[in-house]
C-alpha positions in Angstrom: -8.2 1.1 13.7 -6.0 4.0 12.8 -7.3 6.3 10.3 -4.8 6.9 6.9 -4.9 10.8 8.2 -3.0 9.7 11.2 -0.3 8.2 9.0 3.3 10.8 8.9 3.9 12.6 5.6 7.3 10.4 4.6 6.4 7.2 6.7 6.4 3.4 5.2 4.0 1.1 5.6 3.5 -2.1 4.8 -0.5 -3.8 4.4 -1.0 -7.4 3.2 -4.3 -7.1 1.5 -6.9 -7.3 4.2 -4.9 -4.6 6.1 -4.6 -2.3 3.0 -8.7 -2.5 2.6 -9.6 -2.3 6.2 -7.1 1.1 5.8 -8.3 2.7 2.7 -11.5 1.1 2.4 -10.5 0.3 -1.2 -9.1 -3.1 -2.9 -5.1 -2.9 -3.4 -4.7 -2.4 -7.0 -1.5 -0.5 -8.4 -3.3 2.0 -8.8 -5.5 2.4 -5.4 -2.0 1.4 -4.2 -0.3 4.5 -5.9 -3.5 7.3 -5.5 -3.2 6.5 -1.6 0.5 6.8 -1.8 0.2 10.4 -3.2 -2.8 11.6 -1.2 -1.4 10.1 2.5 2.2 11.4 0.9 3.5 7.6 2.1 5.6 4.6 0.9 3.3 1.4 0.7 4.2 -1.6 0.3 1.4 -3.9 -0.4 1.9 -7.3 0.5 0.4 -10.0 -1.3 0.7 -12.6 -3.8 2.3 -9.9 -6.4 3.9 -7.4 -3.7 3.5 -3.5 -5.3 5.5 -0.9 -3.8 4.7 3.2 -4.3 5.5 6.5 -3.3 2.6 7.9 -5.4 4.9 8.8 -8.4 6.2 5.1 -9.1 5.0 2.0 -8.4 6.6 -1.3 -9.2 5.4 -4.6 -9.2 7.3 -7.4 -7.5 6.2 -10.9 -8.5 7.8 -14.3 -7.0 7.0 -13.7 -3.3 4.7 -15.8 -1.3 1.2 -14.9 -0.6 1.8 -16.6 3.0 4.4 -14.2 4.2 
């Protein structure tokens, strides 16, 4: 497992929930989603029934999308 240290300043990734745990070790919340954003200085986009993207300063919720993808 690769360790969120290893991620590049800039880089985007892009966790369904198990992933994004397994990762940070914490559940994917907006706001876990943005702290790790600013600490890791990433994009994440968290996949899961509501989809959240961040860069640490924003995050936006995207509902509508489909758990299973």
């Amino acid at each position: 497992m690769i360790s969120p240290k290893m991620l590049p300043k800039g880089c985007v990734i892009t966790p369904h929930t198990r992933e994004f745990v397994k990762l940070f070790g914490v559940e994917a919340k907006a706001e876990t989603v943005a702290q790790m954003a600013k600490q890791y200085s990433v994009i994440i986009v968290a996949k899961g029934e509501v989809d959240m993207v961040s860069n640490g300063k924003e995050t936006i919720r995207i509902e509508g999308g489909n758990a299973g993808m």
